[in-house]
C-alpha positions in Angstrom: 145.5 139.4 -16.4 145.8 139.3 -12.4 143.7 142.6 -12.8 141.0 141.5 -14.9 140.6 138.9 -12.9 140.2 140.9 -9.1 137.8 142.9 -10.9 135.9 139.7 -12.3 135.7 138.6 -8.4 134.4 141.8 -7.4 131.6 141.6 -10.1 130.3 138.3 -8.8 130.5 139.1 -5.3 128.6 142.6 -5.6 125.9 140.1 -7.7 125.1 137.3 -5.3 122.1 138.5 -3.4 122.7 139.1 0.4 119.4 137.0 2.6 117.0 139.3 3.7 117.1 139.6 8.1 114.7 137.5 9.6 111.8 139.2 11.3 112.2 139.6 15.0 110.3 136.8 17.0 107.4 137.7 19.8 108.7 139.9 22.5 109.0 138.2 25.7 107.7 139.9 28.5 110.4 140.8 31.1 109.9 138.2 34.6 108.3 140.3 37.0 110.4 140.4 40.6 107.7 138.1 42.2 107.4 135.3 39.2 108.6 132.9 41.2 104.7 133.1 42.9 102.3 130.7 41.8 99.3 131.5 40.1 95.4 129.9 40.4 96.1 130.0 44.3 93.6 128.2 46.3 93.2 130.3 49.1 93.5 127.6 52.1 97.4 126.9 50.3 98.4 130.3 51.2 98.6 128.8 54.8 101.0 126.1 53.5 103.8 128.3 52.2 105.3 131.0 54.8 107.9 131.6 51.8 104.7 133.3 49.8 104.8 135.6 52.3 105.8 139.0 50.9 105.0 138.1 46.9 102.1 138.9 44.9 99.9 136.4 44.5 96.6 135.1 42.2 94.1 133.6 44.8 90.4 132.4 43.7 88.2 133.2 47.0 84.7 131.2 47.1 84.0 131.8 50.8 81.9 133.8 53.0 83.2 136.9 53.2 82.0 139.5 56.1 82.5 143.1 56.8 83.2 144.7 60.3 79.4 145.1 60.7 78.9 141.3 61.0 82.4 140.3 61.6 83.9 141.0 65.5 87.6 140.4 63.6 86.9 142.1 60.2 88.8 145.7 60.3 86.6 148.6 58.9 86.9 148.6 55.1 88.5 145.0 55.2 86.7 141.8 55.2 87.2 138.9 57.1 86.8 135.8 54.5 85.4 132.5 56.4 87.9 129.8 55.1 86.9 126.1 55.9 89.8 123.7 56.6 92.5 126.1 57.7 92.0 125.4 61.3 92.0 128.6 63.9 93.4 130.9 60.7 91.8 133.6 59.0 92.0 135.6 56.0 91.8 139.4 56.1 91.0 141.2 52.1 92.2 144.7 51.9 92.6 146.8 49.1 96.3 147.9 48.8 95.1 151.7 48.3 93.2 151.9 51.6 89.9 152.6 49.6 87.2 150.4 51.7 85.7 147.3 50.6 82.0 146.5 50.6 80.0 143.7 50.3 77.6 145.3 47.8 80.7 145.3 45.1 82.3 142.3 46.8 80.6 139.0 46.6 82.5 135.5 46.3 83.7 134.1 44.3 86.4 137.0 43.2 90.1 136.4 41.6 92.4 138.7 43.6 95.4 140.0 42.9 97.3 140.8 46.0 100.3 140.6 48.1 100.3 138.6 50.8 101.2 139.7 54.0 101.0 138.2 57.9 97.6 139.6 59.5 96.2 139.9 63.3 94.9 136.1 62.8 96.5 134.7 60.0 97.1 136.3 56.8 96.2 139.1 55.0 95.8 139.7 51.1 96.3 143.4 50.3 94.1 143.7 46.3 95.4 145.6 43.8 92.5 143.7 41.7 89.2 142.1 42.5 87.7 140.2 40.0 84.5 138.4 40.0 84.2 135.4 38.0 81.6 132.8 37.2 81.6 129.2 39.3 81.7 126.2 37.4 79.0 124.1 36.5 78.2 122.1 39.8 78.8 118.4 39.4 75.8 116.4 39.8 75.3 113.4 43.0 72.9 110.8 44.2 73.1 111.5 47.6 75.1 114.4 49.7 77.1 111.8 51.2 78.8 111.1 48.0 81.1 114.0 48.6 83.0 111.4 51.3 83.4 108.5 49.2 86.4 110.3 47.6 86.9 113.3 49.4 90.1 114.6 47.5 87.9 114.7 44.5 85.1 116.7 45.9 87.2 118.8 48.6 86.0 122.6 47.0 83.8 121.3 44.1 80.5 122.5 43.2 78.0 120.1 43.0 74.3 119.6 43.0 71.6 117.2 44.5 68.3 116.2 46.3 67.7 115.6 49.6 65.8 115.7 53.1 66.9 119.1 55.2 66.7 118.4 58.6 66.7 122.4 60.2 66.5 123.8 63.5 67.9 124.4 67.2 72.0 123.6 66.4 71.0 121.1 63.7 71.1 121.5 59.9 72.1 118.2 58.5 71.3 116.9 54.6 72.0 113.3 55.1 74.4 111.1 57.5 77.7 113.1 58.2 76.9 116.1 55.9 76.3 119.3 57.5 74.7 122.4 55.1 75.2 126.2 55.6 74.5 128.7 53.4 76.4 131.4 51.9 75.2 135.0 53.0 73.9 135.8 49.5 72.1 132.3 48.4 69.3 131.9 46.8 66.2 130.7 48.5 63.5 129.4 46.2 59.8 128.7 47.3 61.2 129.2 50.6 57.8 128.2 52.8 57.0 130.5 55.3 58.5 129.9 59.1 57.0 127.5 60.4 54.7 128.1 63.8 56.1 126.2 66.3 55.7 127.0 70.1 59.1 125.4 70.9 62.2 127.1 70.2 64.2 123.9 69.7 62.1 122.5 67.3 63.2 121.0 64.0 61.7 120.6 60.2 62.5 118.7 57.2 62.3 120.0 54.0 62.7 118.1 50.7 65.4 120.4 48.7 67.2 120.4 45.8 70.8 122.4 46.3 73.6 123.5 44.7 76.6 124.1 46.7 80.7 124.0 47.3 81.4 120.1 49.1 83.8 120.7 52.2 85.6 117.3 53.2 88.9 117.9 54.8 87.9 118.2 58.3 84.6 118.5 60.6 81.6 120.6 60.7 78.6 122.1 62.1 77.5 122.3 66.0 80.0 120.2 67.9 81.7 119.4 64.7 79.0 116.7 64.0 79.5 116.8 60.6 82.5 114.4 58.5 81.4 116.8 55.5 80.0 120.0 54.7 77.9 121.6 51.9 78.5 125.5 51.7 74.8 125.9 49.6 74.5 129.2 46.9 71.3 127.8 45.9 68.1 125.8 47.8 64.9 125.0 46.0 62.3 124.0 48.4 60.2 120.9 46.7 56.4 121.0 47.4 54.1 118.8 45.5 51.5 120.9 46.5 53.1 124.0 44.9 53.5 123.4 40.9 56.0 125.8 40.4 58.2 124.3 43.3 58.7 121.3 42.1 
């Protein structure tokens, strides 16, 4: 009896289905050595954190960006990148391969991938990528002096508007406080011819409509005359007189 029973056992345990292995979940990606670095970088933080120093780093740079040609601090095949708001500092791009940069396949704004390292004047970002991606949409304002009414909120945002240009002799001012530069590649639309003026230190006011990066973290322009800054990529010049400029 004891033996027809074992084998009953055995019958019933060699019957109950065994549950099918679950299938293996995602693969997590192993942590790279520098994952403690931040990504979506601004590129005036770098200056903030010495402890980046060293780690590879994702850095969006909208900025001027000048070879050695037009640049007295700009190595040859590097470019110096004009950073507002870092002071004295400046930012060398390199690639990491020592192949030389130019500004015909570098134009801002680019999403490097680099490490970061200390530089002549500052830091330097030595690529291993250069991306270029496109700027946001540009956030529209009455009047350029907007940008100080909150100036976290506009410090490095796009934005767009109409004004009076006031140009010349160490003056190029877009309304009380603001100060407007151009980027080397912005667009110039209807731009009138130069005017003919026998005095060098003469000024003109144009009626424009821009679109540009707000600056509002420091001062700006010729004697630092200005409590904000628009970096313009884009200047219509508005002439009644001229349908298509309007």
């Amino acid at each position: 009896m004891k033996a027809l029973l074992a084998l009953a056992l055995v019958g019933c345990q060699q019957s109950t289905p065994v549950p099918a292995a679950p299938p293996p979940g995602p693969k997590v990606p192993a942590r790279p050595p520098d994952a403690a670095a931040p990504t979506a970088i601004q590129a005036k933080d770098l200056f903030d954190h010495p402890e980046w120093i060293g780690t590879v780093v994702h850095v969006d740079l909208d900025a001027p960006m000048r070879d050695a040609e037009y640049s007295s601090i700009a190595e040859h095949g590097e470019l110096d990148v004009e950073l507002e708001d870092v002071g004295a500092n400046r930012l060398a791009l390199a690639r990491a391969d020592h192949t030389p940069i130019t500004m015909a396949g570098t134009i801002a704004p680019v999403h490097v991938v680099a490490t970061l390292r200390e530089g002549r004047h500052g830091l330097r970002l030595e690529a291993t990528s250069i991306e270029h991606f496109a700027r946001p949409a540009p956030i529209a304002i009455a009047h350029p002096s907007d940008i100080l009414k909150d100036r976290a909120k506009f410090s490095g945002v796009m934005v767009t508007f109409e004004a009076d240009w006031l140009v010349g002799f160490e003056v190029s001012v877009v309304d009380q406080g603001i100060w407007m530069d151009l980027y080397p590649d912005a667009k110039q639309i209807c731009e009138p011819p130069p005017p003919r003026s026998p005095h060098l230190m003469d000024s003109h006011t144009y009626r424009v409509r821009v679109v540009g990066m707000a600056h509002t973290a420091g001062h700006y322009g010729h004697m630092s005359m200005g409590d904000g800054m628009i970096m313009a990529t884009e200047v219509v010049y508005l002439d009644p007189k001229r349908p298509a400029c309007r």
